[in-house]
C-alpha positions in Angstrom: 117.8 106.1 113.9 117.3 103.5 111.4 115.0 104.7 107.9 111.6 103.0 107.7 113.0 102.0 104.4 115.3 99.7 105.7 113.1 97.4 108.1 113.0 93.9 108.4 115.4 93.7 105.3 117.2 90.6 106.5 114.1 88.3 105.2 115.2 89.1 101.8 118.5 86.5 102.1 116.2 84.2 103.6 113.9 84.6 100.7 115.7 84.2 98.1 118.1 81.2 100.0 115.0 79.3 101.2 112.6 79.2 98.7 112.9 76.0 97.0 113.6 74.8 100.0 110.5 76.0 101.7 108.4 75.2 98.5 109.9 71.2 98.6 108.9 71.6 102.6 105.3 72.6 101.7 105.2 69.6 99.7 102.5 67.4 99.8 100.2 69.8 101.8 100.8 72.5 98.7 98.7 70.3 96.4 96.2 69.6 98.7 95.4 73.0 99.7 95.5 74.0 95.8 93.1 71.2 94.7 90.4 72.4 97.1 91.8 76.5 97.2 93.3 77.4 100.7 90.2 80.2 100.8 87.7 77.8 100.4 89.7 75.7 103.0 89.9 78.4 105.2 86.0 79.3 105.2 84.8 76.0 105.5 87.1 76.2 108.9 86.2 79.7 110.2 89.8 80.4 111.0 93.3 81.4 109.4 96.5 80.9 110.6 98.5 84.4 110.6 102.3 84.5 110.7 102.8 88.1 112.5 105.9 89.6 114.0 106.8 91.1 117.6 107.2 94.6 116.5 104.2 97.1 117.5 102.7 99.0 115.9 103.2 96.7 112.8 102.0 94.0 114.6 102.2 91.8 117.8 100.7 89.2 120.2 99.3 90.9 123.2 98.6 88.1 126.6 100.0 85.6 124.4 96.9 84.9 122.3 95.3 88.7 121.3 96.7 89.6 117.6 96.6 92.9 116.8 98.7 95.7 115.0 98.1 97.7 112.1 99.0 94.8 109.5 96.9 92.2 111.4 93.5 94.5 112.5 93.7 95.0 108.6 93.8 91.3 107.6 91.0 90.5 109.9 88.5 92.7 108.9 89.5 91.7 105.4 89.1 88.0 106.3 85.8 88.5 108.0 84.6 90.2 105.0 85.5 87.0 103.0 83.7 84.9 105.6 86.5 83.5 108.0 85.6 85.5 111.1 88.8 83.7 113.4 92.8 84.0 113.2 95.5 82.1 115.0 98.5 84.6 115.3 101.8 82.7 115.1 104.8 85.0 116.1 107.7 84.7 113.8 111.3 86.3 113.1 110.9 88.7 109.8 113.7 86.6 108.5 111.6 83.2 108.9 108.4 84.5 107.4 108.9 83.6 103.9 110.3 80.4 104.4 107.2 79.8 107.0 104.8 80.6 104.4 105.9 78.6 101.8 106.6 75.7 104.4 102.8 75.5 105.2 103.2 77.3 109.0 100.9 79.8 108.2 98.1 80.6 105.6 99.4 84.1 105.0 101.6 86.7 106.7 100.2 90.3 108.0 102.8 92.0 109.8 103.8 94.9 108.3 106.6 93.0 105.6 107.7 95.1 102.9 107.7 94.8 99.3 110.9 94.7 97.5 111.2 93.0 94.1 113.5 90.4 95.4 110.7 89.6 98.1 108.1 89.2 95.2 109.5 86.7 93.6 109.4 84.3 96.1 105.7 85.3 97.4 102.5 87.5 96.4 101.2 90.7 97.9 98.2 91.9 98.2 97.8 95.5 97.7 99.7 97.8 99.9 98.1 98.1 103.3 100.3 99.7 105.5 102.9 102.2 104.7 106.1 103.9 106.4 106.8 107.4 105.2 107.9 110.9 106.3 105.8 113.6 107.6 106.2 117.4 108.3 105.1 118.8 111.6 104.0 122.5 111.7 101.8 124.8 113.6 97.9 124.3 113.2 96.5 125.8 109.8 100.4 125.4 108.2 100.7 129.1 108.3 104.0 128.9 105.9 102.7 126.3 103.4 105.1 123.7 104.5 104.6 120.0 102.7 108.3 119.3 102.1 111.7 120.1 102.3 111.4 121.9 99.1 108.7 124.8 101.6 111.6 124.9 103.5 114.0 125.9 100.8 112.2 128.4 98.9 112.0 130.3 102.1 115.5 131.1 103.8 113.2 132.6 106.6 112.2 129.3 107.5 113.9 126.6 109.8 113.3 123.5 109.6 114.2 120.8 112.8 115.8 117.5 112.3 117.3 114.7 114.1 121.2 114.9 113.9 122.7 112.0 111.2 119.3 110.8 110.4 117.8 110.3 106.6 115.7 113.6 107.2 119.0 115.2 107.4 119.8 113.8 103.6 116.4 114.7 102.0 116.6 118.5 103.2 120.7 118.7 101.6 118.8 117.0 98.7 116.4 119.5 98.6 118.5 122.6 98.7 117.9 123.4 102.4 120.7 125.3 103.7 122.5 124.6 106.9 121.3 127.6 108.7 117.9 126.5 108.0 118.6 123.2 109.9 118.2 123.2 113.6 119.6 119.6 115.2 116.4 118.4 117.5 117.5 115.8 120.0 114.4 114.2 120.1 110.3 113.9 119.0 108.9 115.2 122.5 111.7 118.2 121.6 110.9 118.6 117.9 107.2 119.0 118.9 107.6 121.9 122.1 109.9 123.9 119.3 107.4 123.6 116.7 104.7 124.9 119.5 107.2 127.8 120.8 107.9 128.4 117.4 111.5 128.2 117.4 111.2 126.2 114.2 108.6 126.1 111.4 108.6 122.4 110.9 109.6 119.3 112.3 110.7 116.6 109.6 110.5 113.0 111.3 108.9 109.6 110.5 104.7 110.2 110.2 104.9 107.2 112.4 106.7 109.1 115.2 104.7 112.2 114.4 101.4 111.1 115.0 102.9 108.8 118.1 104.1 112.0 119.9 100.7 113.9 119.1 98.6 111.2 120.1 100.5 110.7 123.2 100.0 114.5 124.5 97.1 115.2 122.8 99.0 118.0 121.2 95.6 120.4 119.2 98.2 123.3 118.1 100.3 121.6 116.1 99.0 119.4 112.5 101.2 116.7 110.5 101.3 116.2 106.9 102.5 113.1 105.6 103.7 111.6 103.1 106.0 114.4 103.0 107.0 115.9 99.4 109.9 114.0 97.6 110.1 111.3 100.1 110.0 107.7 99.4 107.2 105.2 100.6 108.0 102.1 102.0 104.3 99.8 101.9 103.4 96.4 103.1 101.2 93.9 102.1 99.4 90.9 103.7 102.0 88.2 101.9 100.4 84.5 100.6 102.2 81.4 98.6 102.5 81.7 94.6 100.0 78.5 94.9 97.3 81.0 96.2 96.7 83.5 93.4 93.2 83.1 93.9 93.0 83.6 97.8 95.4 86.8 97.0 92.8 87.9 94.4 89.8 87.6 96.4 91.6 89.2 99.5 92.5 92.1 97.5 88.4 92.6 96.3 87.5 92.9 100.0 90.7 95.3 100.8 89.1 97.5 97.7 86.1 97.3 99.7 87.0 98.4 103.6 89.5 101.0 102.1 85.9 102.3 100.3 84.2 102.0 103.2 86.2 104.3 105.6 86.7 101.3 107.9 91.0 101.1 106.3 91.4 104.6 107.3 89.9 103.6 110.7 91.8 101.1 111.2 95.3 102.7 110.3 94.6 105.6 112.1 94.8 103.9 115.5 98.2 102.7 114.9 99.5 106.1 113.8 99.3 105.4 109.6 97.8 107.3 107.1 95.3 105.7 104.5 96.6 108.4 102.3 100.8 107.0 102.4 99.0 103.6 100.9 98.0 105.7 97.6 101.4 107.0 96.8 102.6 103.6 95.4 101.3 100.5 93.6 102.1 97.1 94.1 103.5 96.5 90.9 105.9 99.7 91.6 107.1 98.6 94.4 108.0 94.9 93.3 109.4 96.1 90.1 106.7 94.8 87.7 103.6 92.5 88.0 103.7 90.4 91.1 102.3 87.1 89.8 
């Protein structure tokens, strides 16, 4: 199994290879939508163009014209709180969504891309909007306190379960966990029946696959905590040109906004995120210093 950390990491080559290119590609169309302000544009149209990828639950294209995803169901209620109430998904490699951007394909990406500094120098963010990170499965009311790896440690009564040569396996030796604490689990359905049976005390997976397996079986004995302690976050952000400061701006005032309003969490929740993995990091954090 792959770390959340290290998705959709081959657009940062692309980034940083294409971006002249993909700025002298935007061209003559980057000065036009600056003089009038690609929001502006985009309001007096009713409708943004979305670059989006194929990979649920980030973000898809569902009977080749429904967008949705966590990233996307995001941007639109953001959009329609800015007064474009219409998007036109365009499905794009990870690797080609910079270069798309910046090339005029698109008005802004939302689908789930990552921060990383070399990223935000060739584009802006807005504020983090969907997040990757690891959660802790235990039995309902967390009878043992268990929030991290650390729980797990300071208890040698405890056992935690892991996936064999995954990165849960290195954040429990990083945390002290002995190897008699660690039972191997060969997969989610199996982590969560020996979390139920009590054969182990926690299960230490992806929140993403946690809250997919509970969803799925509608599993009430069993509660997930995420992001787990001493783990690192991984966020997106709905991406726009360096041209569009303004458009980010705004687009970040109406984020503030439906993250205030409950509707975010909502949102998230459906796709099997947690509003509260978005508050663990900043943008600037994430791209190494102001993103600008």
């Amino acid at each position: 199994m792959k770390s959340f950390v290290g998705r959709n990491c081959s657009s940062i080559v692309s980034a940083v290879v294409f971006a002249v290119v993909g700025a002298l590609a935007y061209g003559s169309n980057a000065s036009i939508a600056t003089a009038e302000g690609t929001l502006e544009k985009l309001q007096k149209a009713g409708v943004a163009r979305v670059g989006i990828g194929n990979e649920p639950p980030y973000s898809q294209m569902v009977g080749g014209s429904t967008v949705t995803g966590a990233a996307p169901e995001v941007a639109k209620a953001v959009l329609k709180k800015l007064g474009i109430s219409n998007v036109e998904g365009i499905v794009v490699e990870y690797g080609a969504m910079i270069p798309g951007l910046q090339a005029g394909r698109f008005d802004l990406v939302a689908a789930g891309l990552f921060m990383k500094p070399e990223r935000c120098q060739a584009i802006l963010f807005s504020d983090p909007d969907v997040c990757g990170s690891e959660g802790m499965m235990v039995k309902k009311g967390n009878p043992h306190g268990i929030y991290g790896q650390a729980d797990i440690a300071a208890n040698p009564d405890l056992k935690v379960g892991i996936c064999g040569g995954c990165i849960e396996e290195k954040y429990a030796a990083a945390a002290n966990v002995k190897p008699q604490q660690i039972v191997v689990v060969p997969d989610v359905p199996s982590g969560l029946k020996m979390v139920q049976d009590g054969r182990i005390d926690a299960y230490a997976m992806t929140s993403l696959a946690l809250y997919d397996i509970q969803n799925k079986t509608g599993a009430d004995d069993v509660e997930i905590f995420a992001p787990a302690k001493d783990t690192p976050i991984a966020c997106a952000g709905a991406a726009f040109r360096k041209t569009d400061v303004a458009f980010r701006d705004a687009y970040d005032k109406a984020l503030a906004e439906l993250k205030d309003s409950g509707e975010f969490g909502e949102i998230l929740s459906k796709f099997g995120f947690t509003e509260e993995a978005t508050k663990q990091a900043s943008r600037d954090e994430l791209c190494g210093g102001p993103n600008t």
